[in-house]
C-alpha positions as CSV (number, residue, x, y, z in Angstrom):
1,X,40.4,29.6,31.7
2,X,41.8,29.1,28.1
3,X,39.5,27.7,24.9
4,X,40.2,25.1,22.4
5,X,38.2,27.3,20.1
6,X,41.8,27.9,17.8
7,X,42.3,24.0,17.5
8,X,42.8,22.5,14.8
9,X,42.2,18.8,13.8
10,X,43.9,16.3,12.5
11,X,41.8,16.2,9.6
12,X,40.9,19.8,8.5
13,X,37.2,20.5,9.1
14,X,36.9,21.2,5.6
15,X,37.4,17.8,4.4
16,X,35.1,14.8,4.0
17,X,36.0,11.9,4.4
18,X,34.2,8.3,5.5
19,X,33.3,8.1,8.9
20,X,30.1,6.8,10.3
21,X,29.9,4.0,7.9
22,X,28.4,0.8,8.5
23,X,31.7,-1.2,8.7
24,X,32.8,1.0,11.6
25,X,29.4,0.6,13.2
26,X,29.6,-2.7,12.7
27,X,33.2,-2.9,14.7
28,X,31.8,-1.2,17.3
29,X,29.0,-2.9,18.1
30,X,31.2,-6.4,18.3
31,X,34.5,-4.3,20.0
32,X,31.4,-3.2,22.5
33,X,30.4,-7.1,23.4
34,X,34.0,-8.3,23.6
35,X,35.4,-5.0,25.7
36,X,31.6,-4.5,27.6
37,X,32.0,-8.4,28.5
38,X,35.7,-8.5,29.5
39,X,35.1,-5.5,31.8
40,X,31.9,-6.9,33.6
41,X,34.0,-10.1,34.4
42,X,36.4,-7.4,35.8
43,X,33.8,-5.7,37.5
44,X,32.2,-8.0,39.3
45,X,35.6,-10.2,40.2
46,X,37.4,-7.0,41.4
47,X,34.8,-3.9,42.4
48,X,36.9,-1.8,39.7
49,X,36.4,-1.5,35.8
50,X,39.2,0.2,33.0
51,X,38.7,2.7,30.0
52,X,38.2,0.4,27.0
53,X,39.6,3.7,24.7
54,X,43.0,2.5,23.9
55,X,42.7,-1.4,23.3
56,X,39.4,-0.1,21.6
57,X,41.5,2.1,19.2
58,X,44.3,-0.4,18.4
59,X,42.0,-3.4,18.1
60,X,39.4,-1.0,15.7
61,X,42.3,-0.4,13.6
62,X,43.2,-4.1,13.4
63,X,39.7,-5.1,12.4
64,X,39.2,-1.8,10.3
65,X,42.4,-2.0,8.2
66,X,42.0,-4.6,6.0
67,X,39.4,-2.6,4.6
68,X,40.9,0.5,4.1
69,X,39.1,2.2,6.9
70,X,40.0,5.8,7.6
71,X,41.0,7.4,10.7
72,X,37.6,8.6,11.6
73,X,35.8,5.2,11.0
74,X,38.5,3.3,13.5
75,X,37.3,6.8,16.0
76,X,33.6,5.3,16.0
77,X,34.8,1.7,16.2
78,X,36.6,2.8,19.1
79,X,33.8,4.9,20.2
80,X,31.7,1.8,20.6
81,X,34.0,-0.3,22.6
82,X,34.4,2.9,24.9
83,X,30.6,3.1,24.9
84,X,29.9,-0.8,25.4
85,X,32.5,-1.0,28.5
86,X,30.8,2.0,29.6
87,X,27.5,0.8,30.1
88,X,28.7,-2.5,31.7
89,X,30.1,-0.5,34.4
90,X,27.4,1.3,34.8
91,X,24.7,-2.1,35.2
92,X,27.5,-3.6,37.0
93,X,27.6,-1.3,39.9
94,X,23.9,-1.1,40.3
95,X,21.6,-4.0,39.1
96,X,22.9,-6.5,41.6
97,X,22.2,-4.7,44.6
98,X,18.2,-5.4,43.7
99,X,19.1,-9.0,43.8
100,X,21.1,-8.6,47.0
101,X,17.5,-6.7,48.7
102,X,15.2,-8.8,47.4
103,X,13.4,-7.0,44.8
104,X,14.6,-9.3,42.5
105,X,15.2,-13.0,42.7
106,X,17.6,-13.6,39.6
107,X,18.7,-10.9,36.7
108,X,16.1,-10.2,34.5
109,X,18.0,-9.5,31.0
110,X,15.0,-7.1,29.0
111,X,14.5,-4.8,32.3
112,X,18.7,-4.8,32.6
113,X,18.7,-4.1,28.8
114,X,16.2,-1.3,29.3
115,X,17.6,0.6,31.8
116,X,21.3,0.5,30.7
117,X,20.0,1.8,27.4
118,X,17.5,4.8,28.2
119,X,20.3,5.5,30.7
120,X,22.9,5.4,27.8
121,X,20.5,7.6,26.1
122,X,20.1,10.1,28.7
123,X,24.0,10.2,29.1
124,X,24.6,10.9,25.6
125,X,21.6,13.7,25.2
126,X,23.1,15.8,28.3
127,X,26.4,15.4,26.9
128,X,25.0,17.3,23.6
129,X,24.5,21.1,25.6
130,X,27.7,19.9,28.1
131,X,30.2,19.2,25.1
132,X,30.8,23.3,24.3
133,X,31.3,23.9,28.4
134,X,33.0,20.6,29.6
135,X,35.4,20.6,25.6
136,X,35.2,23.7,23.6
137,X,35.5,26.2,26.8
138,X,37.5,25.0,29.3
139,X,42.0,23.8,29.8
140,X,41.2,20.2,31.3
141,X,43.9,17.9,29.9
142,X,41.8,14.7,29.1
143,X,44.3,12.5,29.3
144,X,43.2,9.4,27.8
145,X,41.9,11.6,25.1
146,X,45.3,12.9,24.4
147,X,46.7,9.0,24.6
148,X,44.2,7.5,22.6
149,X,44.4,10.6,20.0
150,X,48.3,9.5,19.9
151,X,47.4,6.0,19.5
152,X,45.6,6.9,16.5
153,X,47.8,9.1,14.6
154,X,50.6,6.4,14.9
155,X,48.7,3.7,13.8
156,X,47.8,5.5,10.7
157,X,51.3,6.6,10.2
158,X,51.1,9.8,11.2
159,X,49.8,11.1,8.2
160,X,48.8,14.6,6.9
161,X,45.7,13.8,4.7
162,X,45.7,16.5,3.0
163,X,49.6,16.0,1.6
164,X,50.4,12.6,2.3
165,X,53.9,12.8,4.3
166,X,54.4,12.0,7.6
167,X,54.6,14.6,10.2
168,X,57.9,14.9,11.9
169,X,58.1,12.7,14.4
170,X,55.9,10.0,14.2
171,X,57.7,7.5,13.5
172,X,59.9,8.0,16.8
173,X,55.8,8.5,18.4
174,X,55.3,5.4,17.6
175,X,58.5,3.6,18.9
176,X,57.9,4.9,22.0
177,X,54.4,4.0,21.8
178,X,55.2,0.1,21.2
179,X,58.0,0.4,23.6
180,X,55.5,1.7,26.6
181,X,53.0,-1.3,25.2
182,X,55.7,-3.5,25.4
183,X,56.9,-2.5,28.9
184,X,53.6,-2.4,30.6
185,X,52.1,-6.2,28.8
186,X,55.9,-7.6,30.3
187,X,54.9,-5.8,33.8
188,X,51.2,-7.1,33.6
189,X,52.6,-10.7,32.1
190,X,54.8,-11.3,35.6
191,X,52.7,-10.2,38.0
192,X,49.4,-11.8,36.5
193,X,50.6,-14.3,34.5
194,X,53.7,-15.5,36.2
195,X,53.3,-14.0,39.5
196,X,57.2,-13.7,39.4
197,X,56.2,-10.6,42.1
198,X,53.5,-8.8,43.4
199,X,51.4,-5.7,42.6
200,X,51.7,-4.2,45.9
201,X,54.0,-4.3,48.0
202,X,53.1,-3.3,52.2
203,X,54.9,-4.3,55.4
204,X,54.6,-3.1,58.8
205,X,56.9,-1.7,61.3
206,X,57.0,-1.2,65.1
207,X,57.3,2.3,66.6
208,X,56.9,1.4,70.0
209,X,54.5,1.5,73.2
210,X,51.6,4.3,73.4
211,X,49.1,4.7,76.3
212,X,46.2,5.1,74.0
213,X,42.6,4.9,75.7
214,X,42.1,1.8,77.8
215,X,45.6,1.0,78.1
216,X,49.4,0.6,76.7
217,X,49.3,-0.9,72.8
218,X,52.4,-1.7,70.7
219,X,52.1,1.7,67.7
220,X,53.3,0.1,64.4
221,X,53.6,2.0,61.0
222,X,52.0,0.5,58.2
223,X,53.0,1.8,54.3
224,X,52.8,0.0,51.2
225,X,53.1,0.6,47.3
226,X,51.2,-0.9,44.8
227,X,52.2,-0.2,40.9
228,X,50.2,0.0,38.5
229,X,51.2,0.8,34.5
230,X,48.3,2.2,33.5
231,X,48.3,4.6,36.4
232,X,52.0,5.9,35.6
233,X,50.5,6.5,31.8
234,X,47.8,8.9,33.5
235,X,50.1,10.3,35.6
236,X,52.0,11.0,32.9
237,X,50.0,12.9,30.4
238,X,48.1,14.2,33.4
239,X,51.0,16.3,35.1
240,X,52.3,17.1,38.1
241,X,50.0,19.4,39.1
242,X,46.7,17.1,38.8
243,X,48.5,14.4,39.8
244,X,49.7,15.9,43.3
245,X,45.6,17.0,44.1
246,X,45.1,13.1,43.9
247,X,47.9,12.5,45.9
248,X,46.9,15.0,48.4
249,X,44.1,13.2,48.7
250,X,45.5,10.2,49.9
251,X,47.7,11.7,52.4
252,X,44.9,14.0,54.0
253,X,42.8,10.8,54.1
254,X,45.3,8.0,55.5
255,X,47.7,10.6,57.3
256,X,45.1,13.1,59.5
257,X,41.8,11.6,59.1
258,X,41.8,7.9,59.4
259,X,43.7,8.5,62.6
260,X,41.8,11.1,64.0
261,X,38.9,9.1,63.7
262,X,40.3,6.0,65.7
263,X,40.7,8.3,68.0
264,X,37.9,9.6,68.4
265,X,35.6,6.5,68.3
266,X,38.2,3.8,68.1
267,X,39.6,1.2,66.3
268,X,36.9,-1.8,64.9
269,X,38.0,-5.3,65.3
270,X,37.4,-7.9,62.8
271,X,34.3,-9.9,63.9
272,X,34.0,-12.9,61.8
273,X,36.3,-15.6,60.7
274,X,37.0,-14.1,57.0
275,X,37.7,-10.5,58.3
276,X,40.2,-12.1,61.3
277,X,41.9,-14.6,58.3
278,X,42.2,-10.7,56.6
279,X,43.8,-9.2,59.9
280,X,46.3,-11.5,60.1
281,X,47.4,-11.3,56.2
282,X,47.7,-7.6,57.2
283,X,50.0,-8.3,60.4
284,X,52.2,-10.5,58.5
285,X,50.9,-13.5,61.2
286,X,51.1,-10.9,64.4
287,X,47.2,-10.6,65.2
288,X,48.3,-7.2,67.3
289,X,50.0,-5.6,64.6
290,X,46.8,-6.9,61.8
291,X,44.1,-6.0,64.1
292,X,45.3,-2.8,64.0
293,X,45.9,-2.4,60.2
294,X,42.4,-4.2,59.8
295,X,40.9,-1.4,62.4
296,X,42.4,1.4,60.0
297,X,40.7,0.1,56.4
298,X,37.7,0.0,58.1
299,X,37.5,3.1,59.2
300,X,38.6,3.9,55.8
301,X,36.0,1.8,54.3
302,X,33.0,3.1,56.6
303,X,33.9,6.9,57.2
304,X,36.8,7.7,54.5
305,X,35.2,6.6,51.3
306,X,31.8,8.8,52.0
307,X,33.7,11.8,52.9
308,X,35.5,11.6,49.8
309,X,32.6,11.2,47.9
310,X,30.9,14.2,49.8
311,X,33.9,15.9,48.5
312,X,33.9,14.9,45.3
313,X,29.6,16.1,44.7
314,X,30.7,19.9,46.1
315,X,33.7,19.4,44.1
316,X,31.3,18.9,41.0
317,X,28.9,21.1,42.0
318,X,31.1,23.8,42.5
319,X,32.4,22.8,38.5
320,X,28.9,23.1,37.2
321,X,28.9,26.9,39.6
322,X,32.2,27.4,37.8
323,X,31.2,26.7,34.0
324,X,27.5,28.8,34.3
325,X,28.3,31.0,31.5
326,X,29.5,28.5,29.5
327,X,26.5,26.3,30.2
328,X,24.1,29.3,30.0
329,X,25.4,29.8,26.4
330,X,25.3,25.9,25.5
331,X,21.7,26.1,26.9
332,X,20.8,29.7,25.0
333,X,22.1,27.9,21.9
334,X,19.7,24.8,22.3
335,X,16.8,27.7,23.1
336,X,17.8,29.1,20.2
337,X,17.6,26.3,17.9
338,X,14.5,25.0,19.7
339,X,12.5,28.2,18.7
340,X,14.0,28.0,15.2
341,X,16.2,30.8,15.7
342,X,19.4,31.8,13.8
343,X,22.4,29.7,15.3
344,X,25.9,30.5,13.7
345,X,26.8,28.0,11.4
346,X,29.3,25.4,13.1
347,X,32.3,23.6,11.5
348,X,32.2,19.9,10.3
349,X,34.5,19.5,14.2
350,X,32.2,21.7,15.8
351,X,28.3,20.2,14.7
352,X,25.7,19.2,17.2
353,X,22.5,17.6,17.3
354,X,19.6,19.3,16.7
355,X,18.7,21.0,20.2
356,X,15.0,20.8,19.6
357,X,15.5,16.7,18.9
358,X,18.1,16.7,21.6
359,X,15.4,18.2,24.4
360,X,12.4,16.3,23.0
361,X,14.2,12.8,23.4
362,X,15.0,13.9,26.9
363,X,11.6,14.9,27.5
364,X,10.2,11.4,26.3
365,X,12.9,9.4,28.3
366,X,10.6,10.3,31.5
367,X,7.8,8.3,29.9
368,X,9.9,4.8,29.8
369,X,11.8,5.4,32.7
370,X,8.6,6.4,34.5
371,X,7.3,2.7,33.5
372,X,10.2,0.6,34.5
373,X,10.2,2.3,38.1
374,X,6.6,1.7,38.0
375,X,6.3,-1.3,36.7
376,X,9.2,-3.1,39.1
377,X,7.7,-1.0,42.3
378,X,3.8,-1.0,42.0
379,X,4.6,2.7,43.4
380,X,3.3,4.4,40.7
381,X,3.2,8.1,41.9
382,X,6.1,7.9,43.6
383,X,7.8,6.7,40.5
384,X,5.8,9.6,38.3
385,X,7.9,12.0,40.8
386,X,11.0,10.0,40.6
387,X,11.3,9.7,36.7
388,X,11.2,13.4,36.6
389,X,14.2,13.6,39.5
390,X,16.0,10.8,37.5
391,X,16.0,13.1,34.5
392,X,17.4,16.5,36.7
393,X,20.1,14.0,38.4
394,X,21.3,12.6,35.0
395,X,22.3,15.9,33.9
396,X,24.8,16.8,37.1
397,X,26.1,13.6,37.4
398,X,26.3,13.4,33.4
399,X,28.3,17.0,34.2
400,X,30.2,15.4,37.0
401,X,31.4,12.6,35.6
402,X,32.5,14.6,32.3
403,X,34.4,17.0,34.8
404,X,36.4,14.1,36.0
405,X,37.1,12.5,32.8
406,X,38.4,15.5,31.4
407,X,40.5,16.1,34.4
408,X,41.9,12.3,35.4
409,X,41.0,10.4,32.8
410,X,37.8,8.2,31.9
411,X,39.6,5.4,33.5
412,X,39.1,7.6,37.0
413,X,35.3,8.2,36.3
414,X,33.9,8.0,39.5
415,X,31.0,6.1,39.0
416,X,30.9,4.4,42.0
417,X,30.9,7.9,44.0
418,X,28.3,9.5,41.6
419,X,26.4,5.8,42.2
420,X,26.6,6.6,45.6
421,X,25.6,10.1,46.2
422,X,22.6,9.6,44.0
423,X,21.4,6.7,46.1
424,X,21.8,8.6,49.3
425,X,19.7,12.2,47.4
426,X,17.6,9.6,46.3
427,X,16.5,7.8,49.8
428,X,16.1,10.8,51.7
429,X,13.5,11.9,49.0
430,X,11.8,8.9,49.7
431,X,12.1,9.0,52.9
432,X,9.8,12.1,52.7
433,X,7.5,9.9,51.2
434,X,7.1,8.0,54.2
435,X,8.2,5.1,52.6
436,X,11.0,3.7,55.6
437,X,11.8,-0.1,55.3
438,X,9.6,0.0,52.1
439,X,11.5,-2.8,49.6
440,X,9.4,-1.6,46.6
441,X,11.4,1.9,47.4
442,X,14.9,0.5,48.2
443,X,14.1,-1.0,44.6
444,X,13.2,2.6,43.2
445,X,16.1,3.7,44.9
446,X,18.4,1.2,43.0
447,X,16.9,1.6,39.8
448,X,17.2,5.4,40.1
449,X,21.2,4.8,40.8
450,X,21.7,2.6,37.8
451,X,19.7,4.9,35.4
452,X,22.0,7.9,36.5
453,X,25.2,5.4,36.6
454,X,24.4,4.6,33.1
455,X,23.8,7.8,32.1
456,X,27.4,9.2,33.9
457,X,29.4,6.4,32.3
């Protein structure tokens, strides 16, 4: 495992210039309600959200350049659209499910705005004792790190603060840049805009008869491609290597397990008149042929997804088992600093929080958290308990979610997996409770999810 301890930034660490000033604050905060609104239309309308980093950069820069700002102001404006998407994803996946169970009637806006900010908190505190292990210490590739770091140094020009002159190079940096802009807004502009031709593409083809179970059935093979700009970017700066585990993925799921388990407990059949009008979108008009394909998503739907997310929790567990040392000296660092011990002085790049603030804060984030779960539940010992797990949770899925950033990209995040393991930990603990069929808990439950969801976005 290499270390990015010998890297060097684009401005030395020696120099000072502006950076959190209020002009860039105040770009981030309205990049964050423009980018943080845009994405939980996307949300919502699609299931799916996108990194905010890039457009964030490029638009900071816009807003930040009449005004002289410096590289490291349009980092924080950008910084607060990533943030502000962020969090939308994060309430997005989460608080409507209390409306779909009952526990709430309509959204309540100062218990959403609570919990998407003490989960924000918590996300960002973890990240304080994670940022040595999960940055400093390890060779993930961070892909739209390395993009939006790009994206940056062309827009200022490429230049060396410290003599003036361009690098060599960026000027054909940025061509290219504008050029892959170019090509993927034209892509995006015909298929969305013009729907001139489709983002996927999928057919079906017959293979023959097969005596499978009850009797003979016509076997058909079903492929499709769907493209995707963005996606080629992260497969791109990601490499081959990362990029083959993900497609790995998709073959051991599709190719050997969706088909062993139709197998083994059959094919489902659409049962209502939306799921046989999907069927038959599938089959191209033959109901045979879309039954079938229908039969096969489900299966991916109901068995595939929770295997990968299984998966992908040992996967990140076995990360955290991976990075101990580095974590045990991020953590004897914050000890350190806590008991007012000597910590080697760190570069202007290389500065945290203060350890003692940093574990404080995260101690008195049980308190309000504690209170919402309480307050929305009349549960209030089971929430006491609860608040504390919330806490413990935020912290691996703060450390899983990082792990996956760095590795695909923050547009891969998987929130919705993290979302899901923690509501599955979380029910069986209140299950031990004795608290079965108990709405007030499915409520906890939720609220528990989009803390940690929050807090891993």
């Amino acid at each position: 495992m290499s270390s990015r301890d010998d890297f060097h930034s684009f401005i030395p660490a020696e120099k000072k210039i502006p950076e959190l000033t209020i002009k860039a604050v105040l770009v981030g905060a309205l990049l964050a309600v423009i980018l943080g609104a845009a994405n939980a239309y996307l949300g919502l309308y699609a299931g799916m959200t996108v990194s905010a980093v890039i457009p964030g950069a490029v638009m900071a820069f816009a807003f930040l350049r009449p005004f002289k700002g410096t590289i490291l102001e349009v980092n924080i404006g950008m910084m607060g659209a990533a943030a502000g998407e962020a969090l939308a994803a994060g309430v997005i996946f989460t608080i409507p499910a209390l409306v779909l169970i009952g526990t709430w009637t309509e959204i309540h806006y100062i218990e959403t705005t609570l919990i998407a900010l003490f989960g924000g908190m918590l996300g960002v505190l973890w990240m304080v004792p994670l940022r040595r292990a999960l940055i400093i210490k390890t060779d993930l590739p961070f892909p739209e790190g390395v993009a939006v770091a790009a994206v940056l140094t062309t827009t200022v020009g490429g230049e060396t603060p410290e003599k003036g002159k361009k690098t060599t190079g960026s000027g054909v940096s940025g061509i290219w840049l504008i050029v892959g802009v170019l090509i993927s807004a034209l892509f995006k502009f015909g298929q969305v805009g013009t729907k001139m031709f489709a983002g996927a593409v999928h057919g079906i083809v017959n293979i023959g008869k097969f005596d499978i179970g009850g009797g003979e059935k016509s076997g058909v093979f079903y492929g499709g491609v769907a493209t995707s700009p963005a996606l080629l970017g992260v497969g791109w700066i990601i490499g081959p290597k990362i990029a083959a585990f993900v497609f790995v993925g998709g073959l051991l799921g599709w190719v050997i397990l969706v088909p062993l388990i139709a197998l083994a407990t059959g094919l489902p059949v659409p049962n209502t008149p939306s799921d046989v009008t999907d069927a038959l979108a599938l089959g191209f008009g033959n109901p045979e042929a879309g039954y079938q394909i229908w039969g096969f998503f489900a299966i991916w739907g109901n068995y595939i997804r929770y295997i990968g997310v299984g998966a992908m929790v040992v996967g990140g567990l076995f990360t955290i088992f991976k990075l101990r040392s580095n974590l045990a000296s991020g953590i004897r660092e914050a000890v350190a600093g806590i008991k007012g011990g000597q910590v080697e002085a760190k570069k202007r790049t290389d500065t945290d929080l203060n350890f003692k603030f940093v574990f404080l804060m995260i101690g008195a984030l049980t308190i309000p958290v504690f209170l919402i779960y309480a307050w929305l539940s009349s549960l209030w010992v089971v929430s006491a308990v609860m608040a504390v797990f919330a806490i413990l949770f935020a912290f691996i899925a703060s450390a899983i979610a990082g792990y996956m950033a760095g590795l695909l990209g923050s547009s891969n995040n998987p929130i919705s997996g993290v979302t899901v393991s923690v509501l599955l930990i979380t029910s069986l603990i209140l299950l031990g409770f004795g608290l079965s069929g108990n709405v007030g808990a499915a409520g906890i439950a939720i609220l528990i999810a989009a803390v940690i969801c929050c807090a891993a976005a």
